[in-house]
PyMOL CGO cylinders between C-alpha atoms (Angstrom):
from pymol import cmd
from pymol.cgo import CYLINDER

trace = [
    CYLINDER, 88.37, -0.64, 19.05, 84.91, -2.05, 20.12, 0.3, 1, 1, 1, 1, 1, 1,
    CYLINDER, 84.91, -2.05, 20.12, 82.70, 0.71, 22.13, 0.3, 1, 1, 1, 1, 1, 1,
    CYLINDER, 82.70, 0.71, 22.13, 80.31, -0.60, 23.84, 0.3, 1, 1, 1, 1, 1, 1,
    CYLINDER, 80.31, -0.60, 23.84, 78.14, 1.70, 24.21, 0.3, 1, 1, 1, 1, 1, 1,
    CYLINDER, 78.14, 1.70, 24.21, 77.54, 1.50, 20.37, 0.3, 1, 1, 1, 1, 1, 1,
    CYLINDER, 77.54, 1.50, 20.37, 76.39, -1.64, 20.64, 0.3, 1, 1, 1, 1, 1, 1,
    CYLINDER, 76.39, -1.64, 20.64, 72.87, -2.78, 20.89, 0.3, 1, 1, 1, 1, 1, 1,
    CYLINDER, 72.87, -2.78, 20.89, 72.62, -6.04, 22.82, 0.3, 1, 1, 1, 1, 1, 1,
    CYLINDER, 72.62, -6.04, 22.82, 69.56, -7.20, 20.42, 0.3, 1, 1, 1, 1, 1, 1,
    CYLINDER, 69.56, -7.20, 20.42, 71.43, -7.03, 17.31, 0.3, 1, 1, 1, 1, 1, 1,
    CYLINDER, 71.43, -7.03, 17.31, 72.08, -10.46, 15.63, 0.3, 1, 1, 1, 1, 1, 1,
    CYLINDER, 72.08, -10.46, 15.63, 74.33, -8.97, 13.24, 0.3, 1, 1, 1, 1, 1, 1,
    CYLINDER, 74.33, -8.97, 13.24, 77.20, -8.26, 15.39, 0.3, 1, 1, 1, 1, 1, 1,
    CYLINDER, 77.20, -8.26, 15.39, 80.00, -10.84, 17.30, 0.3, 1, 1, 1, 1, 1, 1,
    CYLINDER, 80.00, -10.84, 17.30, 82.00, -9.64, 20.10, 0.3, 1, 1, 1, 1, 1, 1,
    CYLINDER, 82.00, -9.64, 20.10, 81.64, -5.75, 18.76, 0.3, 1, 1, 1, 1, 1, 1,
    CYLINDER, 81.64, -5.75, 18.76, 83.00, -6.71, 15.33, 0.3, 1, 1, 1, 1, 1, 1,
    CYLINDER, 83.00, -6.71, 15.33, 80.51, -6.37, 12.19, 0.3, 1, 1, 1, 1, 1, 1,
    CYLINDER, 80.51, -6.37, 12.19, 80.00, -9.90, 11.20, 0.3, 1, 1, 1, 1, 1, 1,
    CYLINDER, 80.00, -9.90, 11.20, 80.52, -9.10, 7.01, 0.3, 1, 1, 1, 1, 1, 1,
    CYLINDER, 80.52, -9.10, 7.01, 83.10, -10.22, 5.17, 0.3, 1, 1, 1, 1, 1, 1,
    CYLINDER, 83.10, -10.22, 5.17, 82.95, -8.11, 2.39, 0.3, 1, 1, 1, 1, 1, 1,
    CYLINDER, 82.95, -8.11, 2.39, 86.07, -5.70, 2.37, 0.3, 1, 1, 1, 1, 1, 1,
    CYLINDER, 86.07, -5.70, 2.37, 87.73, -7.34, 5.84, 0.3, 1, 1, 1, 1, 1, 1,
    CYLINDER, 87.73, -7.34, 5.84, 84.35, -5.46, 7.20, 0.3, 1, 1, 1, 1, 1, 1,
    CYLINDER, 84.35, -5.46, 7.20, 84.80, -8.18, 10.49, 0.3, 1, 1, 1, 1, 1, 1,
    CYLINDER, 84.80, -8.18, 10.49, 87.93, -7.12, 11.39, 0.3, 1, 1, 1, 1, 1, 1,
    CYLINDER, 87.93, -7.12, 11.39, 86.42, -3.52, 12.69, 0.3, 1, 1, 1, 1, 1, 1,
    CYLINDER, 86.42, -3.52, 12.69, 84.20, -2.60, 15.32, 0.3, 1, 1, 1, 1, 1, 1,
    CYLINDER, 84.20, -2.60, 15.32, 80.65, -2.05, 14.44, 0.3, 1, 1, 1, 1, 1, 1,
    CYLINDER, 80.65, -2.05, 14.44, 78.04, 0.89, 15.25, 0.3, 1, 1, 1, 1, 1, 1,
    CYLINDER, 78.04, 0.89, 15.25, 74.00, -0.07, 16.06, 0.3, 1, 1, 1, 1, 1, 1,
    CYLINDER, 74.00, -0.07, 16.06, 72.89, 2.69, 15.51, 0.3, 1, 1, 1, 1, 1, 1,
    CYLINDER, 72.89, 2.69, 15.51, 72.76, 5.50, 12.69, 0.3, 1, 1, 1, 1, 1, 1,
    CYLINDER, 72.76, 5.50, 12.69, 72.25, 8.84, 12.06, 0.3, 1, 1, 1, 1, 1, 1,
    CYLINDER, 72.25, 8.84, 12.06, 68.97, 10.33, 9.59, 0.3, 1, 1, 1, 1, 1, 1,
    CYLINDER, 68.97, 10.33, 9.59, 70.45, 11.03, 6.65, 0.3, 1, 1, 1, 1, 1, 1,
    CYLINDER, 70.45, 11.03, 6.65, 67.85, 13.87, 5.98, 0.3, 1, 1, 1, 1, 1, 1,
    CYLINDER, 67.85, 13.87, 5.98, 69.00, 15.64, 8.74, 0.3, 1, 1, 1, 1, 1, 1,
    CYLINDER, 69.00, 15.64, 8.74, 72.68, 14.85, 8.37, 0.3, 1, 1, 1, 1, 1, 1,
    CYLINDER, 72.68, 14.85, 8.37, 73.49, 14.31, 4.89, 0.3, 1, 1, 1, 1, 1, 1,
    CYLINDER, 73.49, 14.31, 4.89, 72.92, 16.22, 1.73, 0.3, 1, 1, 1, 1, 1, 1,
    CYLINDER, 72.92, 16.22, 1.73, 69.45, 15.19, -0.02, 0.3, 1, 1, 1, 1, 1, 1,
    CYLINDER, 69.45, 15.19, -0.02, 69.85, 17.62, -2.36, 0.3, 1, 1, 1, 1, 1, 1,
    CYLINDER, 69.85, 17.62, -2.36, 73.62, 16.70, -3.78, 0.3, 1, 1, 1, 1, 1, 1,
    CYLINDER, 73.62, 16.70, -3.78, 74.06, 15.85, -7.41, 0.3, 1, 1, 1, 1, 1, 1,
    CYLINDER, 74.06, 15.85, -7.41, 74.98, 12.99, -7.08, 0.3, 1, 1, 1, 1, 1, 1,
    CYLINDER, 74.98, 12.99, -7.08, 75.69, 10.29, -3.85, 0.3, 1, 1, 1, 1, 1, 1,
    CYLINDER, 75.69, 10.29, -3.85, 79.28, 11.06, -3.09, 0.3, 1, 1, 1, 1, 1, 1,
    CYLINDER, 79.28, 11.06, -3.09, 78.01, 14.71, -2.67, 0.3, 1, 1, 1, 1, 1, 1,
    CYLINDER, 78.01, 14.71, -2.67, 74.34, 14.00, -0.71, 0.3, 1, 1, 1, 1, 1, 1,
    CYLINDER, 74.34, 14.00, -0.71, 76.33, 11.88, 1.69, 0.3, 1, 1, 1, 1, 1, 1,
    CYLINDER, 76.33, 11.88, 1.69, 78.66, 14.98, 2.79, 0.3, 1, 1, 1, 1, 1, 1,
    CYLINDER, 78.66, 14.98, 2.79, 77.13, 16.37, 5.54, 0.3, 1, 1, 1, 1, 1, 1,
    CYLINDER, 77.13, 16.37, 5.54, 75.58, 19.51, 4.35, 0.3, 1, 1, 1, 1, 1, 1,
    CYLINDER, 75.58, 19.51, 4.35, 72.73, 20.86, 7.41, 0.3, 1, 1, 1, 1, 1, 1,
    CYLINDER, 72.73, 20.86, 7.41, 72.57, 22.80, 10.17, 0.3, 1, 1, 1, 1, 1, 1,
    CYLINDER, 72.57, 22.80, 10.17, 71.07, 22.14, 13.60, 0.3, 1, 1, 1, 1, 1, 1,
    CYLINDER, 71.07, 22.14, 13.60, 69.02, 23.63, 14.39, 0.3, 1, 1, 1, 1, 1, 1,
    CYLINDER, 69.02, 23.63, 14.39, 68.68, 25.82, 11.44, 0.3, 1, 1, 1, 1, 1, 1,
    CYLINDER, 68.68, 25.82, 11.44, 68.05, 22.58, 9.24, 0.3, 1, 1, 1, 1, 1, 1,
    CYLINDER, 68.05, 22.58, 9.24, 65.52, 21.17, 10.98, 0.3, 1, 1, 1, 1, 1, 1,
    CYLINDER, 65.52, 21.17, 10.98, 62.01, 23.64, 10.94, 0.3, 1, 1, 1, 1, 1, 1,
    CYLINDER, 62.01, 23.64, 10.94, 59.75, 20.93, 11.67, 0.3, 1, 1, 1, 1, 1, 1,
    CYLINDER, 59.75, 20.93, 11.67, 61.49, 21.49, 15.57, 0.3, 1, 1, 1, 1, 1, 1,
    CYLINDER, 61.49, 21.49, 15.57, 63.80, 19.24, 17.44, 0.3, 1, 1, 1, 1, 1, 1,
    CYLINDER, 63.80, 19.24, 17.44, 61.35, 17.46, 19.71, 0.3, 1, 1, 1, 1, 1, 1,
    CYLINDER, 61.35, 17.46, 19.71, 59.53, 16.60, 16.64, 0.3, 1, 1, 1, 1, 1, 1,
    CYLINDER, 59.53, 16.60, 16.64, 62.19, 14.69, 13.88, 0.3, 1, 1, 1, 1, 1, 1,
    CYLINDER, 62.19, 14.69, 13.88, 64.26, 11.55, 14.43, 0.3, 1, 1, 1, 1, 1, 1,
    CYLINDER, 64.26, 11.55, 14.43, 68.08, 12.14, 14.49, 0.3, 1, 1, 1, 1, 1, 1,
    CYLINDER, 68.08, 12.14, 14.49, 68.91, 9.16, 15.50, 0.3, 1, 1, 1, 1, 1, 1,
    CYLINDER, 68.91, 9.16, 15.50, 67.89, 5.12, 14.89, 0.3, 1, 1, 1, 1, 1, 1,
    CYLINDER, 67.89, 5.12, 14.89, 69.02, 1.57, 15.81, 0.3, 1, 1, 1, 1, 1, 1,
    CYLINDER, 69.02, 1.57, 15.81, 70.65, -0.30, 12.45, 0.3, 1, 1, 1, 1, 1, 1,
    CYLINDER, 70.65, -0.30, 12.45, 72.29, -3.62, 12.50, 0.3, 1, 1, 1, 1, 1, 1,
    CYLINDER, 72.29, -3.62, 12.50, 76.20, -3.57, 12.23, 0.3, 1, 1, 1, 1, 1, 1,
    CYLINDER, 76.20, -3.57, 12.23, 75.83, -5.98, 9.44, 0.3, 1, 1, 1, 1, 1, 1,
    CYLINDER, 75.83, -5.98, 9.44, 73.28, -6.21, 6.51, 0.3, 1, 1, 1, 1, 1, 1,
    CYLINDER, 73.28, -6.21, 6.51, 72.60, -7.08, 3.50, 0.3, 1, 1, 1, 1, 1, 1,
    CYLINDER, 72.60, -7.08, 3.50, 69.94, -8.53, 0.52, 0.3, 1, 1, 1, 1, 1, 1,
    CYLINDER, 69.94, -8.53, 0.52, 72.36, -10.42, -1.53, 0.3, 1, 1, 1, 1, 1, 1,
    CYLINDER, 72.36, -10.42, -1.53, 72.40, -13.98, 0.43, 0.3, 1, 1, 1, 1, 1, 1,
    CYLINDER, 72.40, -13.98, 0.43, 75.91, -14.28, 1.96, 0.3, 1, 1, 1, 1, 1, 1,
    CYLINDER, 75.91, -14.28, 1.96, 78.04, -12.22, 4.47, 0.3, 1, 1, 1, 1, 1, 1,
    CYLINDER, 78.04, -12.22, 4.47, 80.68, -11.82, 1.42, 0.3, 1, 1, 1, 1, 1, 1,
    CYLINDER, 80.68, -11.82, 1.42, 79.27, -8.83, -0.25, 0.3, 1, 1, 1, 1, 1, 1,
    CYLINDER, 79.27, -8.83, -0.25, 76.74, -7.01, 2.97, 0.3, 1, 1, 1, 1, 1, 1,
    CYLINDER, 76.74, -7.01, 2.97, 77.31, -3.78, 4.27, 0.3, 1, 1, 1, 1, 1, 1,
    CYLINDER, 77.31, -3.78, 4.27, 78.48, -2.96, 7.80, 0.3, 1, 1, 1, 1, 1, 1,
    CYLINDER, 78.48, -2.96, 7.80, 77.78, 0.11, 10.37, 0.3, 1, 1, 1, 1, 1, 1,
    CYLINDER, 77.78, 0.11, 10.37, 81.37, 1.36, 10.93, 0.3, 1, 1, 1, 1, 1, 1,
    CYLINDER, 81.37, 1.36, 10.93, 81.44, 4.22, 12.96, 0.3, 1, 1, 1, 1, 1, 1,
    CYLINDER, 81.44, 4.22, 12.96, 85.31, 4.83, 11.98, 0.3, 1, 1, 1, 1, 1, 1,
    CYLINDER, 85.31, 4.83, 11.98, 84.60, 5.06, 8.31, 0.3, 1, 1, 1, 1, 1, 1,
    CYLINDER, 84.60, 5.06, 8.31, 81.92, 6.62, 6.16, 0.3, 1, 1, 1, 1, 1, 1,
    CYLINDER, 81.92, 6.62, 6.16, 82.46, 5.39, 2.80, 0.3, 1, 1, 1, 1, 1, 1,
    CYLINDER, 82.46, 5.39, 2.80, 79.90, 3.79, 0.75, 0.3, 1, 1, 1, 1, 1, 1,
    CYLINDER, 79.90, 3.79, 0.75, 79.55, 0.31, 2.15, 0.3, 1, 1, 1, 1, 1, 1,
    CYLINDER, 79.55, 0.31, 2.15, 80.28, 1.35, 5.75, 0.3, 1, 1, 1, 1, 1, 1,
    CYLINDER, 80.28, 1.35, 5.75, 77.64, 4.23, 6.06, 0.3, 1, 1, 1, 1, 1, 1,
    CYLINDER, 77.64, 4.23, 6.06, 76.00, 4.48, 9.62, 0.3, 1, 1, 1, 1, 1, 1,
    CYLINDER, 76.00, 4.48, 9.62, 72.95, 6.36, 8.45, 0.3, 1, 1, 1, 1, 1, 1,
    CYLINDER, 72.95, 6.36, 8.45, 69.17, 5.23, 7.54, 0.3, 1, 1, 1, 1, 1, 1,
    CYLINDER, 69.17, 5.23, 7.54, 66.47, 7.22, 5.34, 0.3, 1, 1, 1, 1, 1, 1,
    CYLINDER, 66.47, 7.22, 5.34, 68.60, 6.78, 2.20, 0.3, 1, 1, 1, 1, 1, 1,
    CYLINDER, 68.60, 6.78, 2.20, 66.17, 4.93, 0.70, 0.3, 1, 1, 1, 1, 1, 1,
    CYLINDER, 66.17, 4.93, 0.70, 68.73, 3.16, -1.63, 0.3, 1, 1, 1, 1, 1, 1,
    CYLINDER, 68.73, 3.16, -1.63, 71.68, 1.66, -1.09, 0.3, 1, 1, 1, 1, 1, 1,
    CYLINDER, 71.68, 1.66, -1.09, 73.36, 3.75, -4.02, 0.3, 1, 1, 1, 1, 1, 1,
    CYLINDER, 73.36, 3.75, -4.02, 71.53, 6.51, -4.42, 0.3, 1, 1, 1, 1, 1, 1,
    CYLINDER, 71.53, 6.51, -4.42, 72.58, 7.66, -7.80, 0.3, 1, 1, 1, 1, 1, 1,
    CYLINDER, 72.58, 7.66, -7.80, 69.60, 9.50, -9.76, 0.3, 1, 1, 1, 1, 1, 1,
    CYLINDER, 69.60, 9.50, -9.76, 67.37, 9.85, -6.31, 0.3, 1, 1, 1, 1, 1, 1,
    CYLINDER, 67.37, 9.85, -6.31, 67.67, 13.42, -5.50, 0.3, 1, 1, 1, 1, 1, 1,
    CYLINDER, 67.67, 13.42, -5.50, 65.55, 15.06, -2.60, 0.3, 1, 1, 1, 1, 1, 1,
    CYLINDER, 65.55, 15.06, -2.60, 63.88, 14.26, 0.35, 0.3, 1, 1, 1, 1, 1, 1,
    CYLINDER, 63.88, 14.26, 0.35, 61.61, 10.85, -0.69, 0.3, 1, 1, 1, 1, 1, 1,
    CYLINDER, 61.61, 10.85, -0.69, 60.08, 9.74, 2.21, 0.3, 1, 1, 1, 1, 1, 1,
    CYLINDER, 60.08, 9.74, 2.21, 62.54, 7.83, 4.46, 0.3, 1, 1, 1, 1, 1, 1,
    CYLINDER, 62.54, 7.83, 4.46, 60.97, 4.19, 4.21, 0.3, 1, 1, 1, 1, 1, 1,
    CYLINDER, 60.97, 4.19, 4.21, 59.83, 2.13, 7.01, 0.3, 1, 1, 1, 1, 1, 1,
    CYLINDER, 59.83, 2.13, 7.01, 62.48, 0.32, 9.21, 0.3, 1, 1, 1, 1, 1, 1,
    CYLINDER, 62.48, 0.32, 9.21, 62.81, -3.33, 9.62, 0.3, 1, 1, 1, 1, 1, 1,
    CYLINDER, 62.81, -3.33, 9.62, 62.23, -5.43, 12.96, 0.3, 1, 1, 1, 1, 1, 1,
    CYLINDER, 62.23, -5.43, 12.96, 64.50, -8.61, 12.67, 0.3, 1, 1, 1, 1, 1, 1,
    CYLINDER, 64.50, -8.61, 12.67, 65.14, -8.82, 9.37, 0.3, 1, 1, 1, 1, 1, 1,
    CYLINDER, 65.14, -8.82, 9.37, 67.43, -11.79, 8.27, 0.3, 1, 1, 1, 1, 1, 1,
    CYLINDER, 67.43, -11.79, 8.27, 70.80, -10.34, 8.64, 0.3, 1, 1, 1, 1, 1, 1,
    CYLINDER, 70.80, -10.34, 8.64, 72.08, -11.88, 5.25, 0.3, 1, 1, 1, 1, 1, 1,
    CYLINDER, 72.08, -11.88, 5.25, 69.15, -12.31, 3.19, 0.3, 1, 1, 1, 1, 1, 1,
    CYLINDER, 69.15, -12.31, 3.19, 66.40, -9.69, 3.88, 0.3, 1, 1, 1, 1, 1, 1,
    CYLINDER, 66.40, -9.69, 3.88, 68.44, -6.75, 5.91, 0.3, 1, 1, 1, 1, 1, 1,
    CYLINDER, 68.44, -6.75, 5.91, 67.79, -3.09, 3.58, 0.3, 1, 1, 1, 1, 1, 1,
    CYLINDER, 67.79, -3.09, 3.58, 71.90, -1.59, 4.36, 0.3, 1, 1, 1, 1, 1, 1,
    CYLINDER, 71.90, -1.59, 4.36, 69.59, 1.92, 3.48, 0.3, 1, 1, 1, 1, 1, 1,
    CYLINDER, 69.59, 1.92, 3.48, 67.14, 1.75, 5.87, 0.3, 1, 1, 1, 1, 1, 1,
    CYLINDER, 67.14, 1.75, 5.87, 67.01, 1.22, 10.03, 0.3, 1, 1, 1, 1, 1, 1,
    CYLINDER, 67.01, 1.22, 10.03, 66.83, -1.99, 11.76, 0.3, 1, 1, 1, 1, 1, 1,
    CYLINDER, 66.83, -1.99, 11.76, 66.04, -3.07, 14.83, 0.3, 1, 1, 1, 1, 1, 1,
    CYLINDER, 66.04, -3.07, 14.83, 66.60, -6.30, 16.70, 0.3, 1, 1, 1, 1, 1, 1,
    CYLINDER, 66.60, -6.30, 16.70, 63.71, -5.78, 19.10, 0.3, 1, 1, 1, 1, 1, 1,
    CYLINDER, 63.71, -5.78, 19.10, 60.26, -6.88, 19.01, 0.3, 1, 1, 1, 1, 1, 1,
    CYLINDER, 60.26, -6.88, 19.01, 57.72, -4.84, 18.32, 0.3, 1, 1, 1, 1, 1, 1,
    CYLINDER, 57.72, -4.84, 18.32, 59.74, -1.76, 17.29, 0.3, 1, 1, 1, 1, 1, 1,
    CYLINDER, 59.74, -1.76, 17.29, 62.59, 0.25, 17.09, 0.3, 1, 1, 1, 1, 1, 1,
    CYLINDER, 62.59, 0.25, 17.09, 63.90, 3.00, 19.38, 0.3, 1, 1, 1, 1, 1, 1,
    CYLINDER, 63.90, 3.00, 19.38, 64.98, 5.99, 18.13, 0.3, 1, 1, 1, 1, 1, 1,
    CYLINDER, 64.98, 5.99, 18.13, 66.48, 9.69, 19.70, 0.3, 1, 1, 1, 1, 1, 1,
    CYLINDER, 66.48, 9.69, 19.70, 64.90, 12.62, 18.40, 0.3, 1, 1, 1, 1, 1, 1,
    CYLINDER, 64.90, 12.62, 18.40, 66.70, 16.03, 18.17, 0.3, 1, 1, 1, 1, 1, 1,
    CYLINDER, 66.70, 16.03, 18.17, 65.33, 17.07, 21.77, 0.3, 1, 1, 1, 1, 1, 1,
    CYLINDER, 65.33, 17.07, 21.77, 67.49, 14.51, 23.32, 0.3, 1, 1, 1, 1, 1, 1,
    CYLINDER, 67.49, 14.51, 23.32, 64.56, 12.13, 24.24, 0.3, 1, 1, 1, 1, 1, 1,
    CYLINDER, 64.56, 12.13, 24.24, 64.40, 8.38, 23.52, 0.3, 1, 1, 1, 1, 1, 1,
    CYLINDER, 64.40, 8.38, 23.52, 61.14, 6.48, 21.91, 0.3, 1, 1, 1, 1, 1, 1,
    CYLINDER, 61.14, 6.48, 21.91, 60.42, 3.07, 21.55, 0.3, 1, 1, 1, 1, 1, 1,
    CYLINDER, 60.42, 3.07, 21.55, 58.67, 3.09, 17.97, 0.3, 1, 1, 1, 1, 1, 1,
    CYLINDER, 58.67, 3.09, 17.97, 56.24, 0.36, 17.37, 0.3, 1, 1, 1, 1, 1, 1,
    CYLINDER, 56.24, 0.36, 17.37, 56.05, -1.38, 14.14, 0.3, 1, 1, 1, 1, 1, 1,
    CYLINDER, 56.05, -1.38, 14.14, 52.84, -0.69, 13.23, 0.3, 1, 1, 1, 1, 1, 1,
    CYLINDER, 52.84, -0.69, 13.23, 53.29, 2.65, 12.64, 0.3, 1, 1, 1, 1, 1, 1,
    CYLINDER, 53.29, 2.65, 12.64, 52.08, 3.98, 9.65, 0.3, 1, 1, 1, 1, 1, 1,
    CYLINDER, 52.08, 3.98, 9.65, 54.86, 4.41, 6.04, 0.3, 1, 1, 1, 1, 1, 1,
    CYLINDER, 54.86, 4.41, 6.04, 53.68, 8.52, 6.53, 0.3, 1, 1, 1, 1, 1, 1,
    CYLINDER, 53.68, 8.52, 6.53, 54.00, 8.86, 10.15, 0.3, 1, 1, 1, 1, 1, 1,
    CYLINDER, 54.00, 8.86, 10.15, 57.49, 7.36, 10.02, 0.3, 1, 1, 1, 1, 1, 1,
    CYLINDER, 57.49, 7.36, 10.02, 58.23, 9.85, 6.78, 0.3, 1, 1, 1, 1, 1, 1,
    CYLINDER, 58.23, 9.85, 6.78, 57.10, 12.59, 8.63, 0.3, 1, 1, 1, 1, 1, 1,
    CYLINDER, 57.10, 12.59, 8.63, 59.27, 11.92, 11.92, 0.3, 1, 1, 1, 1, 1, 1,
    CYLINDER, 59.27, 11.92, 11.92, 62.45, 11.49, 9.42, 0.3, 1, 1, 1, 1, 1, 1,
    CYLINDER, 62.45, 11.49, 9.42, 62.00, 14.18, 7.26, 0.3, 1, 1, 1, 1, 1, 1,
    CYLINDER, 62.00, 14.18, 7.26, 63.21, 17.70, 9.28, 0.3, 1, 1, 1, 1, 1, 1,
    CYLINDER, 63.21, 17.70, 9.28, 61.79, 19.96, 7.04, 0.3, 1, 1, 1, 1, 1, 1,
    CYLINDER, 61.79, 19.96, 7.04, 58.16, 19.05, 5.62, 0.3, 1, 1, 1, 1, 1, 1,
    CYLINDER, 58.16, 19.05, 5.62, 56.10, 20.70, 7.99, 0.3, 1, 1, 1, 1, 1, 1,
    CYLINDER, 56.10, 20.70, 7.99, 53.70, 18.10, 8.65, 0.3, 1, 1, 1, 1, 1, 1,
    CYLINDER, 53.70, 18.10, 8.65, 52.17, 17.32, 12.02, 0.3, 1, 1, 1, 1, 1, 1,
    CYLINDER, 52.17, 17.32, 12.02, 53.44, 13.64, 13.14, 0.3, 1, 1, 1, 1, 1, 1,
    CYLINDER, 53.44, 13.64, 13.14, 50.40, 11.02, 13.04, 0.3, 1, 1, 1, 1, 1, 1,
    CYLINDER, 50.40, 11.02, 13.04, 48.07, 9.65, 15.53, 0.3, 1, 1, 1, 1, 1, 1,
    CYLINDER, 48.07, 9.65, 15.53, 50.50, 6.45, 15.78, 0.3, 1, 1, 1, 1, 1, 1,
    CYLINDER, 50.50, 6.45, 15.78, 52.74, 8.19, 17.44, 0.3, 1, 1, 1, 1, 1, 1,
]
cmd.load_cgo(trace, "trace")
């Protein structure tokens, strides 16, 4: 069932609510725009990716950087994908978590086998190509100019683009006590 409120009207990747992949029968569900941080929701520090994907933190225990201070939430397209074709791309799925249909960002990979830890979340993507240059790991954005994201206060930003790879970290990662950077 398509929720509209989970859609973002500047996403390419989505058609009438569905994901637009047809990898899996991924068009025949209703797709998410938006994602969770997987450094505040997921386990980093699992052995391996089926267990850093289980949610393993705390809120507000897990986040010491403070609330106001760390993204929880980002804009991702409800299809993606690097490999060239809607037959084998990823989709946002809000009513399944598995491997392809993960609605998160700041997993840096799109398996994350042998990446342990908190790397720093990379950058998000403004329009990327849905089929040929869309990161599945990362957040996307159909906007210009940015992205907006909610962090753990409850408030709503508008991100620009040009912010820098270590301000963006530092916003995603909940825990590195580092002050967030002048382009903020």
């Amino acid at each position: 069932m398509v929720i509209k409120t989970y859609i973002c009207p500047s996403d390419p990747s989505v058609s009438g609510g569905l994901c637009t992949t047809t990898y899996a029968g991924g068009d025949k569900f209703a797709g998410g725009c938006y994602s969770a941080n997987y450094f505040v929701f997921g386990n980093p520090g699992g052995s391996r990716d089926y267990w850093c994907v289980q949610g393993a933190n705390a809120l507000p225990r897990s986040v010491p950087d403070g609330l106001s201070n760390t993204v929880l939430f980002g804009e991702s397209y409800a299809s993606c994908g690097l490999w060239g074709g809607s037959s084998f791309a990823f989709g946002s799925l809000w009513a399944d978590s598995t491997s392809k249909w993960r609605p998160i960002m700041c997993h840096n990979n799109v398996l994350r086998e042998g990446l342990h830890g908190y790397s720093p979340c990379l950058p998000f993507q403004v329009r990327p190509r849905t089929f040929v240059n869309c990161d599945p790991s990362r957040g996307q954005s159909g906007h210009t100019g940015g992205m907006n994201v909610c962090l753990g206060d409850g408030s709503v930003h508008f991100v620009s683009e040009s912010i820098s790879p270590a301000t963006w970290a530092v916003a995603c990662d909940p825990r590195d006590g580092n002050v967030l950077g002048a382009d903020w």
